[in-house]
N, C-alpha and C positions, 0 to 999 in steps of 0.2 A: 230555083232554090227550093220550092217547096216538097218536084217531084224527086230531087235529091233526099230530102229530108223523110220524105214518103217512102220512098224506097232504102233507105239506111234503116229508118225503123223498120221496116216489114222484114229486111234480113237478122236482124239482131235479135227481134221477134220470132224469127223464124227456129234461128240457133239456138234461142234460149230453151223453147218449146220442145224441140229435136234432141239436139246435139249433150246438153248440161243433162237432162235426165236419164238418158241413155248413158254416160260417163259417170255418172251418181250411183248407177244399179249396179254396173260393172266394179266399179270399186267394193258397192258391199257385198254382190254375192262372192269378191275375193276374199275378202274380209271372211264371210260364213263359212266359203270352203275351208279356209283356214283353219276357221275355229275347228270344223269339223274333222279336218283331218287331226288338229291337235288333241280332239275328244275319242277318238279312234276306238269303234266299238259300242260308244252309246248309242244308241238310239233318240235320232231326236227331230223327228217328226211334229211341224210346228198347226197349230192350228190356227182358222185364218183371222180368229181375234189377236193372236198374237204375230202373227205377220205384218197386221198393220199396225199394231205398239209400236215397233219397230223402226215404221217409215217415217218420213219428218213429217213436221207437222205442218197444220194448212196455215198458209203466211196470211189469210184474211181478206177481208175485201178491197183495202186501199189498193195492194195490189195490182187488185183485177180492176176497179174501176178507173186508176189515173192515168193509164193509157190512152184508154177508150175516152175520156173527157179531152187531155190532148188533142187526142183524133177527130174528135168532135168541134174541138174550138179550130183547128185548121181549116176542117171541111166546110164549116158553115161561115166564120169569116172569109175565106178568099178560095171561094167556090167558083166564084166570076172569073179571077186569077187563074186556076187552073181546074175545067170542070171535068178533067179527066182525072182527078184525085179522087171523086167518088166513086168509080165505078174502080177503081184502085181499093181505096178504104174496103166496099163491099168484098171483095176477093179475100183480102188478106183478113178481114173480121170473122169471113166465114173458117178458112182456113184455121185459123186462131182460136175458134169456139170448138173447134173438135180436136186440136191439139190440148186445148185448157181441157176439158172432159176428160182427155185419157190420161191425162197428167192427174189431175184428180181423183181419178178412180185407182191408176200404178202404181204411181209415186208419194202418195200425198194421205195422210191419214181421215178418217171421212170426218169433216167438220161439224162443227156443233152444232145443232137447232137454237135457232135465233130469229124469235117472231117479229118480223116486219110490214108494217102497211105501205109502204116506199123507197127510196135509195136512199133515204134523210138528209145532211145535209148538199149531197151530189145535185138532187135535184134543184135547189138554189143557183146553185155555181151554172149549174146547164141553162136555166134560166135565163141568167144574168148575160150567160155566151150567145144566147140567142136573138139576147134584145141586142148585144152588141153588134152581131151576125147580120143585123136590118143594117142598122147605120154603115156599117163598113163596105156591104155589097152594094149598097143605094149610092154610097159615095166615089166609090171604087167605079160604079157603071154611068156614073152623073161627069166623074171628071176627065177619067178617060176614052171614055166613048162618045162616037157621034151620035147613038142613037135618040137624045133627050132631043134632037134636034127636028127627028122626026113626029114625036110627039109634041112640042111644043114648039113651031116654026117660030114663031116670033122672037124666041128666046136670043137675046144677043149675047153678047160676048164672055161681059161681065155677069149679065144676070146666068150665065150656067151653072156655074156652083152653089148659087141661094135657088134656085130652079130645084138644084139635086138634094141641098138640105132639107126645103120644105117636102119634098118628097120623100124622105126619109124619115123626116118626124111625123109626116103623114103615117106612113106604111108601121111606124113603133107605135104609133098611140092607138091603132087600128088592131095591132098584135097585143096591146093591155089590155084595151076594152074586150076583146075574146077572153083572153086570159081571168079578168075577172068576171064574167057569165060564167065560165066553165064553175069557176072556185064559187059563185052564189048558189047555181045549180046542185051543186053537189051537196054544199051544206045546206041547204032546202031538204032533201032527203036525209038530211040523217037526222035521228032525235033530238 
């Protein structure tokens, strides 16, 4: 289901990137020819600030980052699930970052300067998908695998799943305690 759902978006993704801007220009340089052949004789040689007046405008960042959080909360919850989705994810990201670029620069008017020190509240959400990202793969690899079994022989039947939770809540409280060194350290350096 997921490398269905992987590969549905990376086409749709891919159409949208390709196929919708390409169909967008075609229509306005009909649209232009038009006008010009209706203008028949002017002169009208456009310059390239007013070329891009013209194009639409840039749709922003939610846009561009709610895919890629999507993509992210897949990949890193049920990475165990299917670990050939990342090296999927990586292909179509890449692909995706030079489509978004020429789109940006062709079709898209060049967006406004807006000073940022992070993703703002993105980085939260990512966050939050990360700590969940422990518990799902820790639980996901505790209940359906035999391998706990190798690292903890003793473990019987019953004890596998509290085996896989304490190990999860291990591996989360382990991922905080980093989390906040980074976040003391950093505010340590600043004034």
């Amino acid at each position: 289901m997921l490398m269905v759902h992987f590969c549905a978006t990376a086409i749709l993704n891919i159409i949208e990137a390709n196929v919708v801007p390409i169909v967008k220009k075609l229509i306005q340089d009909y649209m232009d020819n038009a006008a010009l052949k209706k203008a028949a004789g002017k002169a009208s040689g456009k310059t390239p600030m007013e070329a891009q007046m013209e194009m639409a405008e840039y749709p922003g960042v939610f846009e561009k980052y709610s895919p890629y959080v999507f993509q992210f909360g897949f990949i890193s919850c049920f990475c165990v699930a299917f670990p050939l989705g990342t090296s999927f994810a990586l292909a179509t990201n890449l692909y995706q970052m030079r489509m978004d670029a020429k789109k940006l620069i062709t079709t898209t008017q060049r967006p406004p300067y807006a000073c940022a020190s992070d993703i703002g509240s993105w980085q939260s959400i990512m966050e939050t998908i990360a700590s969940a990202a422990v518990i799902s793969n820790s639980l996901i690899i505790g209940v359906t695998s035999h391998s706990i079994y190798f690292y903890y022989p003793q473990v019987g039947g019953s004890q596998h799943p509290w085996r896989a939770f304490t190990h999860t809540h291990t591996c989360w409280l382990e991922q905080q305690r980093q989390h906040g060194d980074v976040h003391m350290r950093a505010n340590a350096r600043c004034p």
